[in-house]
TORDREN-563498 format. One record per residue (C-alpha): residue number from 1; x, y, z. Coordinates in Angstrom, 2 decimals, decimal comma, m for minus. Layout:
REM residues N
<NUM <X Y Z>> ...
This chain:
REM residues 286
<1 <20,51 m20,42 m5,12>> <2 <21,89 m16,99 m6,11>> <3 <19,19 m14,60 m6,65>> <4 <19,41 m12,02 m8,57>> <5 <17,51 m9,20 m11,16>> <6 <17,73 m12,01 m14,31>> <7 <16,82 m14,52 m12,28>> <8 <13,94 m13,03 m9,94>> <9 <10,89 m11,36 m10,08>> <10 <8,58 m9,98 m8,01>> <11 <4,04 m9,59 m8,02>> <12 <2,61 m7,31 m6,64>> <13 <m1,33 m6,45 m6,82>> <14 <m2,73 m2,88 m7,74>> <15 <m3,52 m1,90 m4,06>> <16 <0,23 m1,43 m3,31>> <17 <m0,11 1,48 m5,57>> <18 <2,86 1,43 m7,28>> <19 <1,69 1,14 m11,00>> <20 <4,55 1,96 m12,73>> <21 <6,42 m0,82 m11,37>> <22 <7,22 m2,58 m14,64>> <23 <8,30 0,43 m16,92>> <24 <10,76 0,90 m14,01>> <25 <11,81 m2,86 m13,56>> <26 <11,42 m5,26 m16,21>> <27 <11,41 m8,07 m13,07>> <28 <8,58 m6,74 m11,97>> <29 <4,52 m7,38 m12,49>> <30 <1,18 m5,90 m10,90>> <31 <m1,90 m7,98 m11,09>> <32 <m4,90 m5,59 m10,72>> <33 <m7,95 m5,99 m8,39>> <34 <m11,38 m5,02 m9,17>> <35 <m13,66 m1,70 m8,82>> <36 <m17,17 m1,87 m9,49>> <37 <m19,58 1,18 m9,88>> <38 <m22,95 m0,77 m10,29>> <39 <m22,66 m3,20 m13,49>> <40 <m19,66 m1,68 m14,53>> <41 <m16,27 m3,15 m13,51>> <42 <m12,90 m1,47 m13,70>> <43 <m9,57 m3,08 m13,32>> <44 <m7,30 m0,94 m10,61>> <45 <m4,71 1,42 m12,01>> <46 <m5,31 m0,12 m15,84>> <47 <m9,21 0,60 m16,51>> <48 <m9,31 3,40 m14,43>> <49 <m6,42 5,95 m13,01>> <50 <m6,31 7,46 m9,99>> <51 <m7,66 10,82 m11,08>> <52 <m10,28 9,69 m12,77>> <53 <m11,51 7,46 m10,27>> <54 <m12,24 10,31 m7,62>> <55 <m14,01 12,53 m10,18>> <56 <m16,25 9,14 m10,85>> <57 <m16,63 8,44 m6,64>> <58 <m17,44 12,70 m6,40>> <59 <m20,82 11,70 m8,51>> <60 <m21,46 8,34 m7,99>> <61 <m24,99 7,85 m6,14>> <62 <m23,34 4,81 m4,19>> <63 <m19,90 3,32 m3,29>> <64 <m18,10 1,52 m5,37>> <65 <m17,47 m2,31 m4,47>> <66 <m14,14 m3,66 m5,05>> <67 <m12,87 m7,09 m5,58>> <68 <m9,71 m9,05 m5,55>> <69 <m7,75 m10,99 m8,31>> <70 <m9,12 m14,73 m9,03>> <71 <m6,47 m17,21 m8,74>> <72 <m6,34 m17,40 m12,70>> <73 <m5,58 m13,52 m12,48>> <74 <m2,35 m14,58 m10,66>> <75 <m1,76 m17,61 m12,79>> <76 <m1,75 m15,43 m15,69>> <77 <1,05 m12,64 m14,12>> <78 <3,46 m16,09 m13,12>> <79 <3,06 m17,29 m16,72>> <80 <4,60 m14,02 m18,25>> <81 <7,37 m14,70 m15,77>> <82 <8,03 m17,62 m17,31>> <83 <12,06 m17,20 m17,49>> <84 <12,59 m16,22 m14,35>> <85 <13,28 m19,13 m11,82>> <86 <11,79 m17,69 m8,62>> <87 <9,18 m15,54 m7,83>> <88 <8,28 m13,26 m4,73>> <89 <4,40 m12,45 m4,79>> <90 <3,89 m9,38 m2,36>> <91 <0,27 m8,27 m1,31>> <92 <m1,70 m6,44 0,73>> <93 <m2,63 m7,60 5,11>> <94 <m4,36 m11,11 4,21>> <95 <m6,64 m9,45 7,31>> <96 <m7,57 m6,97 4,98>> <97 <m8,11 m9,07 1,69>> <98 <m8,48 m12,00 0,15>> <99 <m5,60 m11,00 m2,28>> <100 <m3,21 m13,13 m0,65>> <101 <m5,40 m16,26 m0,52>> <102 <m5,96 m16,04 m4,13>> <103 <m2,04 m15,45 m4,88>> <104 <m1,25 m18,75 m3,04>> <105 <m3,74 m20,91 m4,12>> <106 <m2,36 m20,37 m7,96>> <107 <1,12 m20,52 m5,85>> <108 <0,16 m24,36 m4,88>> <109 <m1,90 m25,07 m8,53>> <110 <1,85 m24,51 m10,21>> <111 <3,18 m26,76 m7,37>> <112 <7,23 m27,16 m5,70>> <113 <8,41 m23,33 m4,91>> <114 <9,41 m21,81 m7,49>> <115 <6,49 m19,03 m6,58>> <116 <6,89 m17,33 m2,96>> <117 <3,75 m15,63 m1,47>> <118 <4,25 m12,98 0,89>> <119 <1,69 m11,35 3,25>> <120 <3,19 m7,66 3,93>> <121 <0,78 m7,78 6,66>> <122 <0,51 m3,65 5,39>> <123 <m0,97 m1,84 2,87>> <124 <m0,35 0,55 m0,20>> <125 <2,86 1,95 m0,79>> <126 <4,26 0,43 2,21>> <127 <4,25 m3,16 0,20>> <128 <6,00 m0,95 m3,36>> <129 <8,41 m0,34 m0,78>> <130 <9,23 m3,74 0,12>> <131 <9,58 m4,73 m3,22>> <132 <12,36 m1,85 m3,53>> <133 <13,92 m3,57 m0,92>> <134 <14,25 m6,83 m2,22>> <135 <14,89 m5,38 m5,86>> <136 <18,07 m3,48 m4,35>> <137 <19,02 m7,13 m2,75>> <138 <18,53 m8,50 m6,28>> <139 <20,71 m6,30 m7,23>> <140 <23,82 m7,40 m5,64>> <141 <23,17 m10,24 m5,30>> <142 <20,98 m12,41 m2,64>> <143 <19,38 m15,88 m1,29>> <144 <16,06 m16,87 m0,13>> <145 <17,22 m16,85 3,49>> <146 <18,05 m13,43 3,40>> <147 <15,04 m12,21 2,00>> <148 <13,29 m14,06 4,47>> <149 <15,03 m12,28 7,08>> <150 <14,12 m8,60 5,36>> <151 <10,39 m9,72 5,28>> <152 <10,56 m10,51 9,11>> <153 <12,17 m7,38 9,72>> <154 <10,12 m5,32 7,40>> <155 <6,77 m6,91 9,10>> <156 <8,43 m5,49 12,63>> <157 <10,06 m2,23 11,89>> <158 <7,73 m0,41 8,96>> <159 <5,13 1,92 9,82>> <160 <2,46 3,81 8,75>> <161 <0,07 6,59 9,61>> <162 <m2,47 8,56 8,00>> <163 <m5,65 10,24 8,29>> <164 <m9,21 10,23 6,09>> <165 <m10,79 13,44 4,15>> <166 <m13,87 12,07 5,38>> <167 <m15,88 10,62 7,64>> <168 <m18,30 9,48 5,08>> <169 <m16,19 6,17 3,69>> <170 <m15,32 4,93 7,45>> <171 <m18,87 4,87 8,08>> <172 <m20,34 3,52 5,68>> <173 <m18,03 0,94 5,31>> <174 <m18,73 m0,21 8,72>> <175 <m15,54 0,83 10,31>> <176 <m17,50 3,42 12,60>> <177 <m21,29 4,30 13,47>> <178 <m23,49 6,87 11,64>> <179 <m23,60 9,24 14,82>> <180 <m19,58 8,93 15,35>> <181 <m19,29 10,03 11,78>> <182 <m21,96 13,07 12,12>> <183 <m20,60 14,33 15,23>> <184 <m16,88 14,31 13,65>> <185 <m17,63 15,86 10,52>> <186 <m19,63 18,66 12,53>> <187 <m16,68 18,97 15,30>> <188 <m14,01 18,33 12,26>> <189 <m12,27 15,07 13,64>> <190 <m9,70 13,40 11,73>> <191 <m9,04 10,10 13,29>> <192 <m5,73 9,10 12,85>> <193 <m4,46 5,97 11,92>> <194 <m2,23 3,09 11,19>> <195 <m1,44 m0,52 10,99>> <196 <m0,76 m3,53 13,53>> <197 <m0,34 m6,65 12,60>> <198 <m2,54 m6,37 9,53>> <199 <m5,28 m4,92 10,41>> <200 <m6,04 m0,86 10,34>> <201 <m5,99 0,38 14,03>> <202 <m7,12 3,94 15,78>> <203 <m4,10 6,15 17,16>> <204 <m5,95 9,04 18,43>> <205 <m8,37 11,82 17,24>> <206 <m7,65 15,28 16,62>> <207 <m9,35 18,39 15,41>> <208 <m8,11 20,21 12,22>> <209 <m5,03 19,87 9,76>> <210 <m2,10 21,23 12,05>> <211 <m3,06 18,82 15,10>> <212 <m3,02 15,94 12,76>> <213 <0,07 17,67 11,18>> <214 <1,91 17,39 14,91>> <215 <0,43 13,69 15,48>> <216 <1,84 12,40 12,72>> <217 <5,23 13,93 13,70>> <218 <4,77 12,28 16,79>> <219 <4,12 9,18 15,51>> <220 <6,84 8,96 13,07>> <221 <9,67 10,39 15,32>> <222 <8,75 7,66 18,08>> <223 <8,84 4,88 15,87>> <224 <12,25 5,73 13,61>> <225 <15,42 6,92 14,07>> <226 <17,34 9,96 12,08>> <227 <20,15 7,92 10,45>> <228 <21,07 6,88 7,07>> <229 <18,59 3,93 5,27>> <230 <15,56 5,44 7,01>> <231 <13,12 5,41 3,30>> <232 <9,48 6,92 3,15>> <233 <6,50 6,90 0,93>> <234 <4,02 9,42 0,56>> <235 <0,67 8,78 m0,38>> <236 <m2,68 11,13 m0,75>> <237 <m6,42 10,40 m2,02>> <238 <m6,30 12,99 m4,87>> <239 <m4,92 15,77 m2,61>> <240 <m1,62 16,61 m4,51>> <241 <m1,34 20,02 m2,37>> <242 <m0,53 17,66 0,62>> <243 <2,98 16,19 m1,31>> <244 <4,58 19,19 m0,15>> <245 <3,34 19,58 3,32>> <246 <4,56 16,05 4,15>> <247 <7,89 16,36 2,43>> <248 <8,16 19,45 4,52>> <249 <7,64 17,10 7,47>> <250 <9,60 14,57 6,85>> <251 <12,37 17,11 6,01>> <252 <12,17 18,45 9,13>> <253 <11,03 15,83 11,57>> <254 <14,17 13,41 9,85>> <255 <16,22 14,97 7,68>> <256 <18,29 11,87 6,94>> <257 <15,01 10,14 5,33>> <258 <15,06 9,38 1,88>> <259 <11,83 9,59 0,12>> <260 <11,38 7,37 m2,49>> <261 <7,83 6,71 m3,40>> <262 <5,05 9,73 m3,91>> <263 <2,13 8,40 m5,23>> <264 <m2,06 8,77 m5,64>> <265 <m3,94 5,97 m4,39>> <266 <m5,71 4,00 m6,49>> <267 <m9,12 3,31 m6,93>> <268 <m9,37 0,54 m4,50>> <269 <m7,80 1,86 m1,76>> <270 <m9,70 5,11 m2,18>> <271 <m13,07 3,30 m1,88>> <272 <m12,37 2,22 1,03>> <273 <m10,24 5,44 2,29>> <274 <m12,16 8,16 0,19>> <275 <m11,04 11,19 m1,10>> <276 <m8,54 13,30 0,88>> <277 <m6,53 10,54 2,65>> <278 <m3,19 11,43 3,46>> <279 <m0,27 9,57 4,97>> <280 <2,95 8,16 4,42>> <281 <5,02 5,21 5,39>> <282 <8,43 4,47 6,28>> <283 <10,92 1,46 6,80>> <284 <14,41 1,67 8,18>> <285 <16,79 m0,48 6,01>> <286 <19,87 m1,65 7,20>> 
């Protein structure tokens, strides 16, 4: 089967922060998940933007609780894709979520495969920029098999890296101990971080904004290559002043990069992340 823009479509869910996806491609759907400040309940990127979000977590006398999509949630997005003959459903780490789980059990309620389910085995803007990958195969012109192959290859060769505002959400999220969290707000510790195999790992620890400045540059230029098809997203908790600093970066540490995504994250990754996470993400295409 020849797959193409009229004939494909791609899902993704809200924490791949790309919520404009549809109003740029008509192929394309985002099924929201759910953020919950005490009784009240907020679908991700439609109830409740980005912006608006933070200001909420700033005064909120505890953390928000978030949620994925039921299966009928899914059900609902592959119903409104109802002429298209194939479907790719991206999502976030299935380590991370159960997003993916709920994705493929509407997958096998429709039944035969007409619905794909993909786990990114990433997060945020990293899975937006999967789906531009595929969507520039669909473009031309493509087949299941290759896009197979592109997942594989994405799953190996994408990376990510970023760094937390906070303390504060880490901890009490249970990602690291109370004292851990004191002693590196008080010595200003950023940990920094990234992804492997699915789950969110440690890369080191530094102290201040220009040593995590340099790691990340490190990071980066070790895992990629200056040459053309080498794409990047930026992403940043509600810290716009950051865009520029890691354009600047990128410019410099890989000047053959092409940025294509910039964008806030939304409210579910930010409860998790908190306010004043900054990183970006990068994938070399062939």
């Amino acid at each position: 089967m020849d797959l193409t823009e009229t004939n494909t479509a791609i899902v993704l869910d809200s924490t791949s922060d790309f919520p404009e996806a549809r109003e740029r491609y008509p192929n394309m759907r985002v099924v929201p998940l759910y953020v919950r400040f005490g009784e009240e309940s907020y679908r991700d990127h439609v109830d409740i933007g980005s912006h608006d979000f933070y200001e909420r977590l700033e005064h909120a006398a505890a953390l928000p609780t978030t949620s994925q999509p039921t299966p009928q949630d899914f059900l609902d997005a592959y119903a409104s894709l109802d002429g298209y003959e194939r479907i790719y459903s991206l999502h976030l780490s299935a380590k991370l979520s159960g997003t993916f789980q709920s994705a493929a059990l509407a997958a096998a309620e429709l039944g035969g495969e007409r619905v794909r389910v993909v786990d990114s085995e990433t997060v945020s803007l990293a899975v937006a920029m999967l789906a531009l990958a595929i969507q520039r195969r669909l473009a031309r012109g493509t087949s299941d098999e290759e896009i197979d192959r592109l997942v594989e290859r994405f799953r190996r060769r994408s990376g990510v890296v970023f760094t937390v505002g906070t303390l504060e959400y880490l901890q009490k999220g249970g990602r690291i101990g109370r004292a851990q969290a004191l002693a590196g707000t008080i010595l200003n510790v950023k940990p920094i971080l990234g992804v492997d195999g699915g789950v969110i790992v440690p890369i080191g620890k530094v102290r201040g904004r220009q040593k995590a400045l340099a790691e990340f540059a490190r990071v980066f230029t070790s895992a990629s290559e200056d040459r053309p098809g080498l794409r990047v997203a930026i992403a940043h908790a509600d810290v716009p002043e950051w865009i520029d600093v890691l354009t600047d970066l990128v410019r410099r540490a890989r000047p053959q990069a092409e940025i294509e995504l910039v964008g806030n994250l939304g409210a579910v990754v930010g409860s998790h992340a908190g306010p004043g996470a900054v990183g970006f993400f990068w994938f070399q295409d062939e």
